[in-house]
KEVEXMAR-917876 format. One line per 2 residues: number of its first residue (from 0); for each residue y, z, x of N, C-alpha, C. Coordinates in nm, 4 decimals. Each point is the difference from the previous one (the first is absolute). Layout:
KEVEXMAR-917876
NUM> Y:Z:X:Y:Z:X:Y:Z:X | ...
This chain:
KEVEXMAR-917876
0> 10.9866:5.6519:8.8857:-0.0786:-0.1179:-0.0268:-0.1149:-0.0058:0.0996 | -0.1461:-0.0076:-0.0668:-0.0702:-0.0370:0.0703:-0.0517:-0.1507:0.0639
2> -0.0582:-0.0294:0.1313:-0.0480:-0.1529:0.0229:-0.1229:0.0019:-0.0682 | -0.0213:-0.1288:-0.0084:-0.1268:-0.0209:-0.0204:-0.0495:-0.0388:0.1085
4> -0.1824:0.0286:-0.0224:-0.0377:-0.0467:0.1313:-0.0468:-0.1886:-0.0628 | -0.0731:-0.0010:0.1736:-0.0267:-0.1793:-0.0447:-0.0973:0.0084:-0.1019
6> -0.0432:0.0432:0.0152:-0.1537:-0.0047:-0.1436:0.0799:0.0146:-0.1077 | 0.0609:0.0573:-0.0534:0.0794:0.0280:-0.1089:0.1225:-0.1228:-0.0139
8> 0.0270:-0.0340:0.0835:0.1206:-0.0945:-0.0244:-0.1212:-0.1537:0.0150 | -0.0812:0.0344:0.0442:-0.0839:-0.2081:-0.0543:-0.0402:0.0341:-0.1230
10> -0.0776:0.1297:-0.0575:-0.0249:-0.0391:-0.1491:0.1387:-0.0064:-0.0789 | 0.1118:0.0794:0.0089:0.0804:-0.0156:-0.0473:0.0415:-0.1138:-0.0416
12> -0.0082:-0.1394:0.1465:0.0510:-0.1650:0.0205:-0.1383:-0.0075:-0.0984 | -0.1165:0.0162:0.0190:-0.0949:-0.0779:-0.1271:-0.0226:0.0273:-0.1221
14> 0.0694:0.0896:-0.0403:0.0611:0.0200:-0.1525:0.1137:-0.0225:-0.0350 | 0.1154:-0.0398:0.0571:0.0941:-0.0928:-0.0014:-0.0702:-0.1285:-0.0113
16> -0.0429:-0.0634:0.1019:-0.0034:-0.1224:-0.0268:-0.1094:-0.0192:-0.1518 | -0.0924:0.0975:-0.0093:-0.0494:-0.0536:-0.1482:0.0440:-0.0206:-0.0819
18> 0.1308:0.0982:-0.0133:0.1104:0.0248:-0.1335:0.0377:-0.1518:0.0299 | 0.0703:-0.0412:0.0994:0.0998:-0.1251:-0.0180:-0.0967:-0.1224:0.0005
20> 0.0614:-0.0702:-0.0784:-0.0422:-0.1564:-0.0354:0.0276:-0.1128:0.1174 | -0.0942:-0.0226:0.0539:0.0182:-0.1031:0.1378:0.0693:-0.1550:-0.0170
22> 0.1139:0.0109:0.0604:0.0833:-0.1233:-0.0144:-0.0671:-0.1319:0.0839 | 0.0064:-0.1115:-0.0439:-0.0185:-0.1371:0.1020:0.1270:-0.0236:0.0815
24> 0.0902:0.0287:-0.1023:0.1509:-0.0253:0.1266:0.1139:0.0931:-0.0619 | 0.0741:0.0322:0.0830:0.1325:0.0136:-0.0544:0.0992:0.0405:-0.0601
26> 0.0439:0.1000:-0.0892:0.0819:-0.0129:-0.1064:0.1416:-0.0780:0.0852 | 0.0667:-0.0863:-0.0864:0.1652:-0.0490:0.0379:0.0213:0.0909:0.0409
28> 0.1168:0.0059:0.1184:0.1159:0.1040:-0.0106:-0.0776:0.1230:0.0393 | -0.1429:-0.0254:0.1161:-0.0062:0.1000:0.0727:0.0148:0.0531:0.1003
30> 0.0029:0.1216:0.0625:0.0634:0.0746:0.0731:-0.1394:0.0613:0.0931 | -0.0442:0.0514:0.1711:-0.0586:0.0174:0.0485:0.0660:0.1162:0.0842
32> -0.0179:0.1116:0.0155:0.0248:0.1247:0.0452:-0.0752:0.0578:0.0543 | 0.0639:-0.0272:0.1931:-0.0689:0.0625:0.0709:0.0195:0.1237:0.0802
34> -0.0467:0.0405:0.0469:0.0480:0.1776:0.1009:0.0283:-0.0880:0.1100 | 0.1147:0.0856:0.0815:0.0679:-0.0730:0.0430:-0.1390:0.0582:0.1880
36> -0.0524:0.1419:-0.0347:-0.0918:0.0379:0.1022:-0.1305:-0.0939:0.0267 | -0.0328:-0.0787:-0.1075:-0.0856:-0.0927:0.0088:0.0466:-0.0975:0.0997
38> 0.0974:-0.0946:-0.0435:0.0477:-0.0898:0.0812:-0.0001:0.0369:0.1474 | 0.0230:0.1456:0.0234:0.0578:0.0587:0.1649:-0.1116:0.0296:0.0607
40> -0.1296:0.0175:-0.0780:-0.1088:-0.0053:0.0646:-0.0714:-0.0976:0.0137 | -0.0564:-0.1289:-0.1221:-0.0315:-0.0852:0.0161:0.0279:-0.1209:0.0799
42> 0.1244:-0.0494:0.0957:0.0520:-0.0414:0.0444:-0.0318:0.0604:0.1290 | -0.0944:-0.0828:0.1163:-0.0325:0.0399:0.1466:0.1163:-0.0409:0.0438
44> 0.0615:0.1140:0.0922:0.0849:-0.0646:0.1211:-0.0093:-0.0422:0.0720 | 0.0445:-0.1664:0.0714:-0.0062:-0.0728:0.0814:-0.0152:0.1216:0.1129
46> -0.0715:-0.0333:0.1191:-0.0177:0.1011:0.1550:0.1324:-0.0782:0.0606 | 0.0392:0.1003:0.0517:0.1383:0.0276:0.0978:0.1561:-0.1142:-0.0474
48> -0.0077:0.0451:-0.1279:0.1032:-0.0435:-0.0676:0.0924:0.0635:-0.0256 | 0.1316:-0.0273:-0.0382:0.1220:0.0817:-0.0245:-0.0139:0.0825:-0.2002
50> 0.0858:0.0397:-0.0099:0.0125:0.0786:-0.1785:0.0351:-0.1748:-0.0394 | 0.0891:-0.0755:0.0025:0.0247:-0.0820:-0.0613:-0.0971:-0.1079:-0.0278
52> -0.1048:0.0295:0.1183:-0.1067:-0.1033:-0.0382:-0.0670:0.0547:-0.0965 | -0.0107:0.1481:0.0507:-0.1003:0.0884:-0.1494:0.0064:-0.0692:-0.1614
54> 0.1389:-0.0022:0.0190:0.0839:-0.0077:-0.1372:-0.0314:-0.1498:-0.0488 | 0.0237:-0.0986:0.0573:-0.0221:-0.1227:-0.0032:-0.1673:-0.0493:-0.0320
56> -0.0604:0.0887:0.0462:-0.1713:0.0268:-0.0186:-0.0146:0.0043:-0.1374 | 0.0805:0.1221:-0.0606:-0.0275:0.0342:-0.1271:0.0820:-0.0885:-0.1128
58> 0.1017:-0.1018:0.0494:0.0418:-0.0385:-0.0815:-0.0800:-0.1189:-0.0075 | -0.0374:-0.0545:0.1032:-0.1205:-0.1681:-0.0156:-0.1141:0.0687:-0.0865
60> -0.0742:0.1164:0.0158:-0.0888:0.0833:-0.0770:-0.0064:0.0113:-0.1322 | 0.1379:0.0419:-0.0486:0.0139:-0.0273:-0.1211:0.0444:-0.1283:-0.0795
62> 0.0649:-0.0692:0.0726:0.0223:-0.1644:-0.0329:-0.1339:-0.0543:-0.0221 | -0.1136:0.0524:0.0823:-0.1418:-0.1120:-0.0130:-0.0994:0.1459:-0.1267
64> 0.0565:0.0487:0.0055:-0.0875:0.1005:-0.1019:0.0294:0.0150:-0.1429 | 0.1336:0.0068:0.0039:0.0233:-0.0033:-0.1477:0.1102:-0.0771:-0.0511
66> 0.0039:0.0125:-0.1970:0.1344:-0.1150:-0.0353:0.1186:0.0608:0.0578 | 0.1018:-0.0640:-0.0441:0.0743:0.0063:0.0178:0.1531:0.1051:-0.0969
68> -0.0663:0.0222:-0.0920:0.0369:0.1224:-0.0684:-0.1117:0.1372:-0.0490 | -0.0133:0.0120:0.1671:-0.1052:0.1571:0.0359:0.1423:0.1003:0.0124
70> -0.0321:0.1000:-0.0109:0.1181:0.1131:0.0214:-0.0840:0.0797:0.1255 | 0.0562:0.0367:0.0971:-0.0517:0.0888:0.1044:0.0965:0.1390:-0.0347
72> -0.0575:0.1101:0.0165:0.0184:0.1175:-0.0457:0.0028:0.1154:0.1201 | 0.0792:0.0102:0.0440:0.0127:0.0906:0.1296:0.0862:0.1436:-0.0179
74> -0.1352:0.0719:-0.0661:0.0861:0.1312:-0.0408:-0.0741:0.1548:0.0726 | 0.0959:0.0647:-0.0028:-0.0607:0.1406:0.0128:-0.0356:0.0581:0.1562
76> 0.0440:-0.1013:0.1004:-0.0408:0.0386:0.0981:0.0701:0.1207:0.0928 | 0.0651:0.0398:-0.0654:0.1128:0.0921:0.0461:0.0331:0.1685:-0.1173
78> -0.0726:-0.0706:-0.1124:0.0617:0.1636:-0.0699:-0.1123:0.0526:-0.0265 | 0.0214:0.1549:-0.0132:-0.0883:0.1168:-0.0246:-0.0568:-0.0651:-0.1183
80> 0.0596:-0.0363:-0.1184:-0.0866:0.0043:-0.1315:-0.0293:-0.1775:-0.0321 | -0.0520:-0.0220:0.1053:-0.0499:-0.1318:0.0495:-0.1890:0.0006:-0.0508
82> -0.0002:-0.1131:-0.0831:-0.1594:-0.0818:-0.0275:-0.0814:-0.0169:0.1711 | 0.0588:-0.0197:0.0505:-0.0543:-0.0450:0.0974:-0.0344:0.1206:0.0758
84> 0.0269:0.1345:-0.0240:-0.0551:0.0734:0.0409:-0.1245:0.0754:0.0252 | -0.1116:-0.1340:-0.0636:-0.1341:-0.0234:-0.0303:-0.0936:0.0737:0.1351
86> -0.1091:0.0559:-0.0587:-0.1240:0.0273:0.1168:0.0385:-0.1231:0.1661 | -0.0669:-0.0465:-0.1137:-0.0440:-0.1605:0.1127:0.1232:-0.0181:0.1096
88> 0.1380:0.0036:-0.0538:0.1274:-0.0125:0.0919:-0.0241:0.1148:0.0686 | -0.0148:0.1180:-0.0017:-0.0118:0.1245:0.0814:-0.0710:-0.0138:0.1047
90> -0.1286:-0.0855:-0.0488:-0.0975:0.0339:0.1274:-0.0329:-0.1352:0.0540 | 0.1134:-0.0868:-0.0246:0.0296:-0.1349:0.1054:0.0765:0.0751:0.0576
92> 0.1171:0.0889:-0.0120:0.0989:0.0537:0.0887:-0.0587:0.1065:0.0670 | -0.0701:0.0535:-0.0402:-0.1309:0.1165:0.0785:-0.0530:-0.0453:0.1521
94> -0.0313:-0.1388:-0.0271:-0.0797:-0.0976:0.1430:0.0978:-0.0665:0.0508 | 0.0772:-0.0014:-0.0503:0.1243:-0.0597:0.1527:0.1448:0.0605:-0.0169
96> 0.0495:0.0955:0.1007:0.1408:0.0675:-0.0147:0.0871:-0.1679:0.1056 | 0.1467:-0.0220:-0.0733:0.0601:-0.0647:0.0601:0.1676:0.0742:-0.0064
98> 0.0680:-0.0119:0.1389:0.0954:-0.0257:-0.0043:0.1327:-0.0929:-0.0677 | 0.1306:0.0771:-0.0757:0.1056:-0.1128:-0.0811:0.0133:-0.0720:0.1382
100> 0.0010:-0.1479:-0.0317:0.0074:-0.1229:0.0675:0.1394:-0.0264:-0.0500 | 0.0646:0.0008:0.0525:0.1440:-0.1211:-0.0071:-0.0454:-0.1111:0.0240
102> 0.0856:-0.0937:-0.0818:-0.0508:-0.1637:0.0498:0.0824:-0.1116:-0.0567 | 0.0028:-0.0608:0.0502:0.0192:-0.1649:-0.0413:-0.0975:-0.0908:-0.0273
104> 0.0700:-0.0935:-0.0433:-0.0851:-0.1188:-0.0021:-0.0721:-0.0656:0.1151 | 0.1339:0.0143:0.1289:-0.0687:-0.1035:0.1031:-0.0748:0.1506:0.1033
106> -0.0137:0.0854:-0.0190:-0.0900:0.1028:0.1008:-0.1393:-0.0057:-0.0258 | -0.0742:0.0012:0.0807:-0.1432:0.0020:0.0091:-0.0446:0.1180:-0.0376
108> -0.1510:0.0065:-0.1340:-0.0526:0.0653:0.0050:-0.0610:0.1127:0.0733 | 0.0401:0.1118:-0.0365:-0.0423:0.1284:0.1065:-0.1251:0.0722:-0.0086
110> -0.0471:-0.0483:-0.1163:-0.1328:0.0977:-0.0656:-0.0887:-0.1151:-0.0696 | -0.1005:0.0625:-0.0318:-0.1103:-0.0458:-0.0775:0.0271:0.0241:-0.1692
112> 0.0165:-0.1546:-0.0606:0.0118:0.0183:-0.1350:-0.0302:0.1692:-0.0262 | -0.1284:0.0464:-0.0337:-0.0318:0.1003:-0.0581:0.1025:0.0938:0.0277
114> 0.0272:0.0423:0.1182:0.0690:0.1077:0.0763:0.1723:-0.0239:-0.0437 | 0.0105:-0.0997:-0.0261:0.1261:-0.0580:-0.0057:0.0446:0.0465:-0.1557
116> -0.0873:-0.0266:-0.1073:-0.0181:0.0285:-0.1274:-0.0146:0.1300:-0.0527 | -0.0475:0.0962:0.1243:-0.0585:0.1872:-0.0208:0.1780:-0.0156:-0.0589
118> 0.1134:-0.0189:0.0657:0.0592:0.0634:-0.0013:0.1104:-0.0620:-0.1195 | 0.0721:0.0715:-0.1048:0.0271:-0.0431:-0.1050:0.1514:-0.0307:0.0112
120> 0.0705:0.0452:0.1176:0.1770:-0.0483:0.0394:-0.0924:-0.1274:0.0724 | -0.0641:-0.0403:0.0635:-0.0287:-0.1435:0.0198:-0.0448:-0.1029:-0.1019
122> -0.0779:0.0434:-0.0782:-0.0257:-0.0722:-0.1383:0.1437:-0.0144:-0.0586 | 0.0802:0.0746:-0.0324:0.1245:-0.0101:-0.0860:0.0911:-0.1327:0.1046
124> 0.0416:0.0656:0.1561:0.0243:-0.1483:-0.0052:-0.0472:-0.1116:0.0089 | -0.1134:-0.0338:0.0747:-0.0450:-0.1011:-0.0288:-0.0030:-0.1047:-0.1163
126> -0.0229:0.1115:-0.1340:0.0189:-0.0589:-0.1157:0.1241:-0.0622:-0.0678 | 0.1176:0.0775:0.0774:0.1511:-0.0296:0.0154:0.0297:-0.1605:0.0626
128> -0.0763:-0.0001:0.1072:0.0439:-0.1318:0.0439:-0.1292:-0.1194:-0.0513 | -0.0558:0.0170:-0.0380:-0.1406:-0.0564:-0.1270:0.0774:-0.0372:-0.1278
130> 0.0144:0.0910:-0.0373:0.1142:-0.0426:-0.1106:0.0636:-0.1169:-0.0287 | 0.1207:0.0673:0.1387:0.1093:-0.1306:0.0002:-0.0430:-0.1367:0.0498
132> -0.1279:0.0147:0.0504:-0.0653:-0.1341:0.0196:-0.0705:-0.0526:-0.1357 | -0.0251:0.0960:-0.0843:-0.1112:-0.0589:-0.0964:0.1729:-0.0789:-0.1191
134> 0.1362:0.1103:0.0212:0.0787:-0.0811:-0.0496:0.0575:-0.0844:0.0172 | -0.0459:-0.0449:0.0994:0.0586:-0.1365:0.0893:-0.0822:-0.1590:-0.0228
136> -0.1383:0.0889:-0.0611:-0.1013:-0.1210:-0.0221:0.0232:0.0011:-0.1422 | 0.0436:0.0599:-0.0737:-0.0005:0.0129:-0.1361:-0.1147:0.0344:-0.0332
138> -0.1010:0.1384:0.0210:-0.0729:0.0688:-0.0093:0.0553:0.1173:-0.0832
């Protein structure tokens, strides 16, 4: 499979959007599906905070961002025949090598988001204990 590059993937989005018919609101009974790598980047980490605050970051984040039946999607960060094995992920992990972090909730951040994220056994747990917080909020 080839990527596309960005030029190719915006006309792509502006011939999509011509095809589809622009809604004012809504259909009932809808559903919002997000990457779960979006959330882990969009979400700044508080400075000299613990993982549990991280986590708590992203869950007020998504409480003030979206409804309440969004699906967060946290896949692929771990297998060979992984989507996420995209250009763009390569050469974020290209500019910052990080060490597997063990951690808790109450230990203080050791790294810089970015650096923290190169590495994909830290993404997996993090997202582990993200999770059980997002199932705790009923997320």
């Amino acid at each position: 499979m080839t990527s596309l590059s960005e030029k190719q993937t915006s006309a792509l989005g502006l011939l999509l959007k011509s095809k589809v018919e622009s809604m004012s609101s809504l259909p009932e009974n809808s559903r919002f599906i997000v990457d779960g790598g979006y959330l882990l980047r969009a979400v700044t980490w508080p400075v000299k905070s613990t993982y549990g605050v991280v986590c708590e970051a992203c869950v007020s984040y998504t409480l003030e961002h979206f409804v309440l039946n969004t699906l967060f999607v946290f896949d692929g960060y771990m297998s060979k025949q992984s989507t996420k094995e995209e250009v763009k992920q390569k050469k974020r992990a290209s500019l910052a090598v990080s060490r597997d972090i063990l951690f808790d909730e109450n230990m203080e951040t050791m790294t810089t988001q970015d650096v923290f994220l190169a590495n994909g056994l830290n993404k997996m747990r993090l997202t582990a204990v993200l999770s059980n917080k997002f199932s705790i909020c009923s997320i």
